[in-house]
N, C-alpha and C positions, 0 to 999 in steps of 0.2 A: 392588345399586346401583339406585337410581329413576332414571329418564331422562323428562321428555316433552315427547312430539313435538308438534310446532305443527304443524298444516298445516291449508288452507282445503278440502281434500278429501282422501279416503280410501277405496279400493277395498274393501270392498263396500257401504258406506253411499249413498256420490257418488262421482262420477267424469268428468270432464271429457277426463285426459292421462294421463300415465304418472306424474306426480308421487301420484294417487290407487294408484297399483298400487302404486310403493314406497309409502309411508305406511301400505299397509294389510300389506305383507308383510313390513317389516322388524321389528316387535314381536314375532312369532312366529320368527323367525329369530333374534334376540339372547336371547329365554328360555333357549338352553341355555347361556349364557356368565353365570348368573346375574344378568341383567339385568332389571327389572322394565319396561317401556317402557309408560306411559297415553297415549293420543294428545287431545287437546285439538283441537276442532274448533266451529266454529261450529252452533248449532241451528239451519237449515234443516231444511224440512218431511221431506223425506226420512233425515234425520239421525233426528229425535222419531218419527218413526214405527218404526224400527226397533232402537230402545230401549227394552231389557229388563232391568224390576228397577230403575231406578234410583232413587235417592236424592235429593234438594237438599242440595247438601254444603254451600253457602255461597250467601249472599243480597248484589247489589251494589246500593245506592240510585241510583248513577247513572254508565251504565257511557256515556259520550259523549253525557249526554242522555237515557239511558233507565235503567228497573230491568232488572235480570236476575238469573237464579238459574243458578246451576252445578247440572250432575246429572250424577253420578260412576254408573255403571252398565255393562254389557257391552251389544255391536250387534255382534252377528256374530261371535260369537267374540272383539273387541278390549275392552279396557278402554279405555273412553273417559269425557273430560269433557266434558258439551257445555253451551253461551253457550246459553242457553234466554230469547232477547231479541230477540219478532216485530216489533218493528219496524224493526230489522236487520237482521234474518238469517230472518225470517219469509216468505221469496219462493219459491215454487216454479220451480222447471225451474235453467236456468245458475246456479249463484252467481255468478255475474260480471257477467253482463248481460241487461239486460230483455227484453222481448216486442219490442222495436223491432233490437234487436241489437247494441247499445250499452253502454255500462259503464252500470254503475248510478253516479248522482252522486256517491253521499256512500260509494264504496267504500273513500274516504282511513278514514272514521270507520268502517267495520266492519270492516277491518281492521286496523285500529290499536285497535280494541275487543279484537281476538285477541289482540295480542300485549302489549297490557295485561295481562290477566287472565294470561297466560303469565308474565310478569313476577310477577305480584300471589302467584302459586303457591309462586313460586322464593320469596318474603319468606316465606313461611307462611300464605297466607290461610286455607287447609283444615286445621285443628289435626289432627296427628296425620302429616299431609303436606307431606314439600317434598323435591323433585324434587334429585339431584345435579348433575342438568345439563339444560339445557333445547336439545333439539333444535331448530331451526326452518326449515321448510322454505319457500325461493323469496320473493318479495318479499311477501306477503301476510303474510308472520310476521316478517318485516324488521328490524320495531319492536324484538321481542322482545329483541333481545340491544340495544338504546341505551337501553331503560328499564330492563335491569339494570345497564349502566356505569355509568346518570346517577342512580342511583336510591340507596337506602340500600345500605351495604355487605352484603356478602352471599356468602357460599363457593360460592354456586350459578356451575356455568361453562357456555359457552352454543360450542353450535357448530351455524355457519349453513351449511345445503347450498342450493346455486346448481344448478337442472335447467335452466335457460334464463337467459340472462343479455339475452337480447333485452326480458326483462318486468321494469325499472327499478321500477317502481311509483312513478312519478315525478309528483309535483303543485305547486301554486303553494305559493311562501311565503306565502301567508297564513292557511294551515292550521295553521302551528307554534306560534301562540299559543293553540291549542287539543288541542296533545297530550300537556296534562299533562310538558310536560319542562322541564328549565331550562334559561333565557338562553342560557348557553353552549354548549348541545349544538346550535344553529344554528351550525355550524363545519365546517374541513376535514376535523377530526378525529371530528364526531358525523353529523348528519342531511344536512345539505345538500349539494348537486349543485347545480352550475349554476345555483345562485342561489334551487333550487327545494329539493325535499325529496324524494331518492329511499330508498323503503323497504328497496332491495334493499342497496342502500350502506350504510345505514345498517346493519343488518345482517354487510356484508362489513366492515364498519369496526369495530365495536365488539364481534363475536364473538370469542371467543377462540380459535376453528381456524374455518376456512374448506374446506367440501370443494366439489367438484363431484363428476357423475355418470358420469364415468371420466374415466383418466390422461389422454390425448388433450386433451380439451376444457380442463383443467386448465393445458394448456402453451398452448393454443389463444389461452385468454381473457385472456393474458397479451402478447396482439400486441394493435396499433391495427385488425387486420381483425375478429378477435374481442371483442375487451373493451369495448364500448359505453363507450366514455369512463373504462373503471376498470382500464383495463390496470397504472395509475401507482398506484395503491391497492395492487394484486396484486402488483407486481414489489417494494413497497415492504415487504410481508409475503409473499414466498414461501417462508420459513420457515413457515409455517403454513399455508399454501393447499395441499391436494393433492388426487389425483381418486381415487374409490374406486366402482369399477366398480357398476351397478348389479345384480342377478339378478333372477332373478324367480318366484312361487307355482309351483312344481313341482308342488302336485296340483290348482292350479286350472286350468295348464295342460300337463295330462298325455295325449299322446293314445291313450292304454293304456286311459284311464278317463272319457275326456270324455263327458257325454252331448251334449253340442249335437253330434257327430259320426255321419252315419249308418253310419258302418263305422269299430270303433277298431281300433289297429294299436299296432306300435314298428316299432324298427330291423329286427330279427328278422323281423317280417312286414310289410315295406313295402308289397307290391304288394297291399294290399288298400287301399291309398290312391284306389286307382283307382274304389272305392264312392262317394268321397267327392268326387271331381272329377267322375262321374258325376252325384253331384248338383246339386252346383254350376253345372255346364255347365246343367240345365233350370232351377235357380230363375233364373240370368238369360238365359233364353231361349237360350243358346250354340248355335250349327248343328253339334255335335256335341265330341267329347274328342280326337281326334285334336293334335296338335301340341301343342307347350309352351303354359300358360294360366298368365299371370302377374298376380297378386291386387296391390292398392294399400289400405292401410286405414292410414288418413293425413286429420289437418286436409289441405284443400285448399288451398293458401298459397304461397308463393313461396320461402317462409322450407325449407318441404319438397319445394321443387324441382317442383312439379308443373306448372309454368306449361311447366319444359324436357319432361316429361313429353309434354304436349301437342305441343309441336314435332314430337318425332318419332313420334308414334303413329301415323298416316298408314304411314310406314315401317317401323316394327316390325311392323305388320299385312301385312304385303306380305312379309315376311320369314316368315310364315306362323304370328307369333303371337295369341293372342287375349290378350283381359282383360278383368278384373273389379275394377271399382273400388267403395268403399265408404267414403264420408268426405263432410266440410262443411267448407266455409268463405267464402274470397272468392267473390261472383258472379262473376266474368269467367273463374276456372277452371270453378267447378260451371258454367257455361255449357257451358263450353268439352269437358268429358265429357258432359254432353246432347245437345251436338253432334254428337260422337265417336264417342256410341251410336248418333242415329241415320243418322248417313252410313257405319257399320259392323255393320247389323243383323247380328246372329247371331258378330259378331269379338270387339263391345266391347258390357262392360253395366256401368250405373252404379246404385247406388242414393245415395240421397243423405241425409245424420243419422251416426248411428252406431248400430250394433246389436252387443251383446256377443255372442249366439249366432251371429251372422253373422259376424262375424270371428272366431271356432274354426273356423266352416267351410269357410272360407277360405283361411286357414292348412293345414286338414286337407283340403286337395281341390284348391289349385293347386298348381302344380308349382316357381314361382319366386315371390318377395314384390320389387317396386321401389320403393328408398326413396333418391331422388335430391336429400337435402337439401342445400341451402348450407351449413349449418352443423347438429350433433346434437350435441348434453350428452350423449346416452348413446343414445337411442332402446330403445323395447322391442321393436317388432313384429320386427325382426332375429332377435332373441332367439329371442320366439315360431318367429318362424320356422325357426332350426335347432331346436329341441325337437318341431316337426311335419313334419319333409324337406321344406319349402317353399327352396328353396334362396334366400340374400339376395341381388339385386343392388343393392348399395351404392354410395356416393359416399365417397371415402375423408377422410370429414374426424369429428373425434370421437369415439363410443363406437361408430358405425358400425366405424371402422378396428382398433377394439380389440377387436373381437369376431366380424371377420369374417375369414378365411383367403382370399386371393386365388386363381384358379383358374390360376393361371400354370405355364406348363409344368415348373420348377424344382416349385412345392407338390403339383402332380399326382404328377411321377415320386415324391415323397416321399410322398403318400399322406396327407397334411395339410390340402388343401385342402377348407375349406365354403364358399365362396359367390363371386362377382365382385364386385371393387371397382375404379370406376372415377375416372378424377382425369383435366382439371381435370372442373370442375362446368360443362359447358355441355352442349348438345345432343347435340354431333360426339359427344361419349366416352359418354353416355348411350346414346345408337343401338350405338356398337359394343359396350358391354356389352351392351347386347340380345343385338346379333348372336350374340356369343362364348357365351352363356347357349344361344341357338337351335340352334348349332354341338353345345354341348357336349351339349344334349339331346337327342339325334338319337345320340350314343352309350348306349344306354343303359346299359351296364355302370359306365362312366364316371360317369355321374350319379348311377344308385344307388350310388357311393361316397360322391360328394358329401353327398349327403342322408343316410348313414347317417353320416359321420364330424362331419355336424350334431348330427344327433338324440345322439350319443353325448358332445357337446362338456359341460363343469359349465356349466351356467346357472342353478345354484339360488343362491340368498343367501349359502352356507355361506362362502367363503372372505371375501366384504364384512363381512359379519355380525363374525365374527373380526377386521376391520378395524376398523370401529366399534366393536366390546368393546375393543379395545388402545387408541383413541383416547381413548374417555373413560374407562379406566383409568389413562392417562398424565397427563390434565386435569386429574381429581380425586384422584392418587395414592391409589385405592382398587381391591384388589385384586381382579380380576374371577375368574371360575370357571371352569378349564380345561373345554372342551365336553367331554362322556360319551362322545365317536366318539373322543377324542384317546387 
């Protein structure tokens, strides 16, 4: 079976969120279920640069305005296609936004150039190639499954995954006479939102299944608190909407074998983690290892709770924990932990960006990970976190709730519990998760359970993987290939 993936990024080429980590780990996860999976990405510099071998499979005269060439080749182990069209896609750093911080303007037209050429696939542009089902992920590939509705007939079937429903990819109507679709697909039932044209909708409207990035989030966005305006969409197909958890690269994060770790471990040899918080504690200056040291590697946003974060840090510090934070986003938070560093030399340290060998070491050297969002699709750094005994402290809403084990007295005595989750989402319950996290580490027998019944939880692909092989086995009534472990 051919499958391919649409997304606007892909872990290890780009990488912005965890939308790039699934994209880049799911192809290799569905090969042993007989699946072929190409992933279809746009030609950014860092994309061409790391393209090996490839070909021009096909030539476009004018893909929004401009030429472009397809080149069908391997980057990193993936089979990829990439839009090789710089005055698109020709930007370095963000895809998404400029040197200023901003969206880029004409983002409607290079993403709707993706999910063109996704479409143009499914017809046959590539002789000898056409995909059985076109995966497409989050608003930036939106397009992809309303120019196969509206397009020529076609047995190609399209199913849209949703990792954040917060990102509409919504713009004016006066784009629509420039996307190549017809008349009638400005409707309830095709592109339009609001009077406008949201990609994501268009997408959740004219795919033929609908996933999100676990069960959770799936019932979630199906309320007026979650479903940004498309609860009425989703309730109207929830025969086809479901959530299918996400995993994640088990040897890219292994901490048996990682090199960014200065001391690797497992379950088996935990207390050598103590090399690794050792270090940690001097790259951000910390006034020593002693007490629990809780790591943050997180956009800095409101959206992931970091603003309650802030509330009670003052407090949590007094409770005798430290922290280490490493992320970007809004000025008024990034402020707001530069502050925090330095009215707490030697408690709290902040670096600010993202660095991939820094959050391995992160992971592998503090003791708790806090991730106090309003709302999660799935989150990955949780994940990360029980595969490295970083224990989670969560906010119980989403793929957070479905992948963490509460540490409550009942999951204790059972011997089940990995991590604290705390609910509502405000301040007061964030502090006393702290607290309850500071409590529990201060036993330590207690917590090396925790952390080992982490590190032992499945966090790989395997059972999702299986999930998506039955899906589009059942779309395209073509039979998939029992996996070689079965």
């Amino acid at each position: 079976m051919e499958v391919l993936s649409v997304a606007s990024e892909v872990y290890p080429l780009i990488k912005t969120g965890g939308l790039a980590d699934v994209a880049g780990a799911l192809p290799g996860a569905l090969s042993g279920y007989g699946i072929t999976m190409r992933t279809l990405i746009p030609g950014y510099p860092a994309v061409l640069e790391k393209l090996d071998g490839g070909r021009v499979a096909a030539e476009i005269d004018n893909l929004f305005g401009f030429p472009a060439k397809l080149i069908a080749g391997r980057a990193d182990s993936l089979d990829v296609i990439v839009i090789d069209c710089p005055p698109l896609y020709g930007r370095p750093g963000n895809p998404y936004v400029g040197p200023e911080g901003g969206d880029w303007p004409d983002n409607w037209q290079r993403f709707a150039g993706l999910s063109w050429v996704a479409a143009q696939l499914g017809f046959g542009m590539i002789e000898g190639y056409r995909p059985n089902v076109i995966h497409a992920h989050d608003w930036q590939a939106g397009l992809a499954p309303a120019y196969i509705r509206f397009g020529p007939e076609s047995a190609v079937k399209t199913v849209m995954t949703v990792h954040n429903m917060a990102f509409l990819g919504f713009f004016g109507s006066d784009i629509f006479s420039q996307l190549r679709l017809p008349p009638h697909a400005f409707g309830i039932e095709g592109v339009e939102f609001y009077g406008g044209i949201s990609f994501l909708k268009s997408g959740m409207q004219c795919a033929d299944y609908v996933t999100t990035v676990s069960p959770t989030y799936a019932d979630e966005i199906r309320t007026p608190a979650f479903g940004m305006g498309l609860e009425g969409l989703l309730n109207a197909r929830a025969d086809t909407v479901s959530g299918v958890l996400n995993g994640i690269d088990t040897k890219a994060w292994n901490p048996a074998t990682d090199p960014a770790l200065v001391q690797t471990y497992s379950a088996n040899t935990i207390h050598k983690r103590h090399a690794n918080k050792a270090a940690l504690v001097e790259t951000f200056g910390l006034d020593g290892e002693e007490g629990p040291l809780f790591c943050v590697v997180s956009r800095l946003t409101q959206q992931k709770g970091m603003d309650l974060l802030l509330q009670v840090l003052d407090g949590a510090v007094e409770l005798g924990a430290k922290f280490v934070v490493l992320g970007s986003g809004e000025k008024a938070i990034e402020d707001g932990f530069h502050h925090a560093a330095e009215r707490h030399k030697g408690k709290v340290g902040f670096t600010s960006g993202y660095n991939e060998p820094l959050s391995h070491q992160m992971q592998g050297g503090s003791d708790a990970i806090v991730i106090p969002s309003r709302f999660e699709p799935c989150g990955l750094t949780q994940i990360y976190g029980l595969r490295y005994g970083c224990v989670p402290v969560v906010s119980r809403v989403g793929g957070l709730a479905d992948t963490v084990i509460d540490a409550n007295q009942a999951a204790l005595a059972a011997g089940v519990a990995t991590g604290i989750q705390f609910k509502p989402n405000d301040g007061h319950a964030l502090y006393e998760a702290i607290r309850r996290a500071v409590r529990l580490y201060a036993d330590e027998d207690v917590w090396r359970k925790i952390q080992r019944r982490g590190m032992k939880s499945d966090v790989s692909w395997e059972t999702s993987a299986e999930r998506y092989a039955d899906l589009y086995a059942n779309l395209t009534g073509l039979s998939r290939y029992d996996h070689p472990d079965n």
